[in-house]
C-alpha positions in Angstrom: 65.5 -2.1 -5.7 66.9 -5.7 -6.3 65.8 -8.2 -8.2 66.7 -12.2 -7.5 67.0 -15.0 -10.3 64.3 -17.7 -10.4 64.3 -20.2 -7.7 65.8 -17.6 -5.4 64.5 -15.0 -2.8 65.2 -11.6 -1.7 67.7 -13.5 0.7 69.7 -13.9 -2.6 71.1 -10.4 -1.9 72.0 -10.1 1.9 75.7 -10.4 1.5 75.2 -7.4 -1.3 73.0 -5.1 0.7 74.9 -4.1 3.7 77.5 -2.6 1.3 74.6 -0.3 -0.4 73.0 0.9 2.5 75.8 3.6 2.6 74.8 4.7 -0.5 71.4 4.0 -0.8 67.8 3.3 0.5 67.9 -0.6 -0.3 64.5 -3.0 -0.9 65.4 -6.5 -1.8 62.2 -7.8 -3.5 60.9 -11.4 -3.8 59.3 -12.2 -7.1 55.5 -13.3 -7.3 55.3 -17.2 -7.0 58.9 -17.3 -5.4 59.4 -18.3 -2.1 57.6 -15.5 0.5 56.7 -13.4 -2.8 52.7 -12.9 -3.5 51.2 -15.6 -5.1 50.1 -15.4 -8.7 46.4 -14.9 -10.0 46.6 -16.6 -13.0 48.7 -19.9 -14.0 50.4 -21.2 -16.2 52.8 -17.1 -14.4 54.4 -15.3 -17.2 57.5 -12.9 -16.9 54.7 -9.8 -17.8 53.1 -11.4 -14.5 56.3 -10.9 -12.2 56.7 -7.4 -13.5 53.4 -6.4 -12.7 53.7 -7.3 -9.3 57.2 -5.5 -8.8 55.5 -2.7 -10.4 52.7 -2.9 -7.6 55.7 -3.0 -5.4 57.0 0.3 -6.5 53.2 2.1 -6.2 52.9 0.8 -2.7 56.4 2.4 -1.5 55.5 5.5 -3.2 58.0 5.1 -5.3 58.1 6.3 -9.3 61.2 5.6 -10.4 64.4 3.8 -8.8 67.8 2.7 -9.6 67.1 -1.4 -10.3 69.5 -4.0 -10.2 68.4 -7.8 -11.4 70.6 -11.0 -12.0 68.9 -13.4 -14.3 65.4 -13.4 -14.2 66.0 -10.1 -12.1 67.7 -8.6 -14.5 64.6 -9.6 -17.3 62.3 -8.0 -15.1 64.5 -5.0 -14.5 64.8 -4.2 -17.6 61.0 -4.1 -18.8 60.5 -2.1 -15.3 62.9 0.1 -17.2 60.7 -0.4 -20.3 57.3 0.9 -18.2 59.6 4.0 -17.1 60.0 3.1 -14.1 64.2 2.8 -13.9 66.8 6.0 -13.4 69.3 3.4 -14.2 69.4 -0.9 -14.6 72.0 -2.9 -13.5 71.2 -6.5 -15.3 73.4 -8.9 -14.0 73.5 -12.0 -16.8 70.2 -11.3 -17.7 67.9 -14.1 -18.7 65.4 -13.2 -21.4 68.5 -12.8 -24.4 67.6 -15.8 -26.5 65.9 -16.7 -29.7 62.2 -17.3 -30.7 62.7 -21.1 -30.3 64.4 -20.8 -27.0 67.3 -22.4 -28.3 69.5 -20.1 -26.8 68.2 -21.0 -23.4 68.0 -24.5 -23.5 71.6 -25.9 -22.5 70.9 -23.5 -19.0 67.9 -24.7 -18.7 68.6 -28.4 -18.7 71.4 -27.2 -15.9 68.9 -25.2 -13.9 65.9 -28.8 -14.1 68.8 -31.1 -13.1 70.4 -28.5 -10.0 66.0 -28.4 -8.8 66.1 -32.4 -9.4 68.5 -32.7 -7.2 67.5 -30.1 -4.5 64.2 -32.1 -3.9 65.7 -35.3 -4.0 68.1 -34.5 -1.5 66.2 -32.5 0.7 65.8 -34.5 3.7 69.9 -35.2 4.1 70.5 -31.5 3.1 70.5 -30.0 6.9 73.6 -32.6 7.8 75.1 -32.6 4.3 75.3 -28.8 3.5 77.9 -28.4 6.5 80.3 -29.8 4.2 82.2 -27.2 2.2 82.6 -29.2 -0.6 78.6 -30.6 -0.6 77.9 -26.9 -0.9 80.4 -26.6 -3.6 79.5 -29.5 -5.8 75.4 -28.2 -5.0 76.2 -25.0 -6.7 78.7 -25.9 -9.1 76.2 -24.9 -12.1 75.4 -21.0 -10.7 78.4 -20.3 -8.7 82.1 -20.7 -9.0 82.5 -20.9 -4.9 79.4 -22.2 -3.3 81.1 -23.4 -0.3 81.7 -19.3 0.2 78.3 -20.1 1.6 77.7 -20.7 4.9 75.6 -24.2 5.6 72.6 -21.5 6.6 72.8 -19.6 3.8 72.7 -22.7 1.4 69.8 -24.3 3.2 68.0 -21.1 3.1 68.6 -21.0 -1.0 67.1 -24.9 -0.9 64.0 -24.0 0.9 63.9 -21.3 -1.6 64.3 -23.2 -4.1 61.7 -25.9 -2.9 59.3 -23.2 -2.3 59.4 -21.7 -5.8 55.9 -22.1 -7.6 56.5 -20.7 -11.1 59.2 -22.9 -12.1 57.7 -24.5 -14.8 55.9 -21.8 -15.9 59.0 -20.0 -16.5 61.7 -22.5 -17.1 62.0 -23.5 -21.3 59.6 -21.1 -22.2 60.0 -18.9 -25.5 58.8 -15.4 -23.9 62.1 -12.9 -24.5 63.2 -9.4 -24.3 62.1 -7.3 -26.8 64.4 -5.0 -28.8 65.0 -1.8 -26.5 66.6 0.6 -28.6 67.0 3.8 -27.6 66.9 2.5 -23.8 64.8 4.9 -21.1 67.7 5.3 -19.0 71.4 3.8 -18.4 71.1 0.5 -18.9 74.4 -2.1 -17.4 74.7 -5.3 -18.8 77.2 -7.5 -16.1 77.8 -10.3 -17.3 79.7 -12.9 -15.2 83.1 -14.3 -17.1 82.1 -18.2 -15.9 78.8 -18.1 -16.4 77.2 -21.6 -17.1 73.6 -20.9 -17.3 73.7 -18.1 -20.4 77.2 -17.7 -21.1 78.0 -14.1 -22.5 79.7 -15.4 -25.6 75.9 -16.4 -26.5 73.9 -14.6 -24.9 75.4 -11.2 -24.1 76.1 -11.1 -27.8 72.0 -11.0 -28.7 71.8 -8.6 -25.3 73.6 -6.7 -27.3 72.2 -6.6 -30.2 68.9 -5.8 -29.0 70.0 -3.3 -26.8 73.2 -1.5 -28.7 73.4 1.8 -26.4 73.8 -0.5 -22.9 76.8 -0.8 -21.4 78.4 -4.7 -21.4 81.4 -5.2 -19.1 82.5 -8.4 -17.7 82.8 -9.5 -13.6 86.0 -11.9 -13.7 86.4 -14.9 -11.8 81.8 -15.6 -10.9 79.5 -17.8 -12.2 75.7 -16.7 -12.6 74.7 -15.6 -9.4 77.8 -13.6 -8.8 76.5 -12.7 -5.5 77.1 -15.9 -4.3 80.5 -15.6 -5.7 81.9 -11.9 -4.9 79.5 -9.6 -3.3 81.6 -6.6 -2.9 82.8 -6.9 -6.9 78.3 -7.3 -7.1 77.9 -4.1 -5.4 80.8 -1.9 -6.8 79.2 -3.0 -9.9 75.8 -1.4 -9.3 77.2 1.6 -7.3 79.2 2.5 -10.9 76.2 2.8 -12.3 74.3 5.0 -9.7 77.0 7.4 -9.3 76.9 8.3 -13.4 72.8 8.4 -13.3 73.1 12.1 -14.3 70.3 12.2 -17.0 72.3 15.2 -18.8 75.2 12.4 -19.5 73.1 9.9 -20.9 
């Protein structure tokens, strides 16, 4: 199962998914109160709410437990899916959730994220003409991605609707709910953090991911920003596969 970032959809993940389907049985999941996810029963959404529903998810496919991979908010949610016991093995790709009581560990992505969802809506009636251009689609991204313009003008309109569709955002955005020490982990646990990530750079907040979660895994994907999917698919999916091809409990 795959888990998108905030803002984003379970479109977040087509260029990743035809290279798992090999591999694996593939469901690409969009959050509750994200664009095409269920809407949320309660407001202001918290991140226990998004679980729940992915958890609901997993009952209505029949499914107990399932290899998860998550970038950013994903990856939160992928982890305390791991947490309920619900994970063989979690693939967090920069993680959100790593930060400290006061959020200041967040707040620097944050600001990046409110100004990227400023300028979404303020743009969106030029956005079907101006996200043809390679480098519109570029400079659009610049904050999540190294190489937006590796986007085709469909693909980036698609993650602006999403965006624009998102109903949670300032539920979620800036506030102090975090990941909870995790230590011994339920299962193989991945931490893959992107080398240019702008939102929650690893030099901060991989280092409190691992220090709440010791026994995980923490390599670093070279040359992506946070959403390396955006960035370098196939390096996204080798990534996960790694980790589902060592998901032998009797290793872990």
């Amino acid at each position: 199962m795959l888990l998108h970032g905030i803002t984003m959809s379970a479109r977040a993940w087509q260029d990743v998914i035809p290279l798992l389907e090999p591999h694996h049985e593939v469901v690409a999941l969009t959050a509750l109160g994200h664009h095409g996810g269920p809407s949320p029963a309660r407001r202001p959404a918290r991140v226990a709410d998004l679980v729940d529903a992915a958890e609901r998810a997993l009952d209505g496919l029949g499914l107990e437990r399932v290899h998860l991979a998550g970038n950013s908010l994903g990856g939160w949610m992928a982890i305390e899916l791991a947490r309920r016991g619900r994970a063989l093995t979690v693939c967090a790709l920069s993680p959100a959730g790593f930060w400290d009581a006061g959020g200041h560990d967040q707040s620097g992505g944050v600001a990046k994220l409110r100004r990227m969802i400023a300028m979404t809506r303020w743009t969106a009636p030029v956005q079907p003409l101006a996200l043809r251009a390679p480098l519109v689609r570029r400079l659009a991204l610049r904050d999540i991605a190294r190489r937006g313009d590796r986007l085709s003008p469909a693909q980036a309109l698609d993650a602006a609707r999403d965006l624009l569709g998102c109903t949670v955002l300032d539920d979620l955005l800036g506030n102090h709910e975090q990941i909870a020490p995790l230590d011994p982990p339920p299962c193989p646990i991945t931490f893959g953090w992107s080398e240019h990530d702008a939102i929650l750079p690893v030099a901060v907040n991989g280092t409190i991911a691992r220090e709440r979660i010791p026994q995980a895994h923490l390599e670093i994907l070279p040359g992506v920003g946070h959403v390396p999917m955006i960035d370098n698919p196939a390096l996204v999916a080798e990534t996960i596969l790694v980790r589902t091809r060592c998901s032998d409990p009797n290793r872990w």
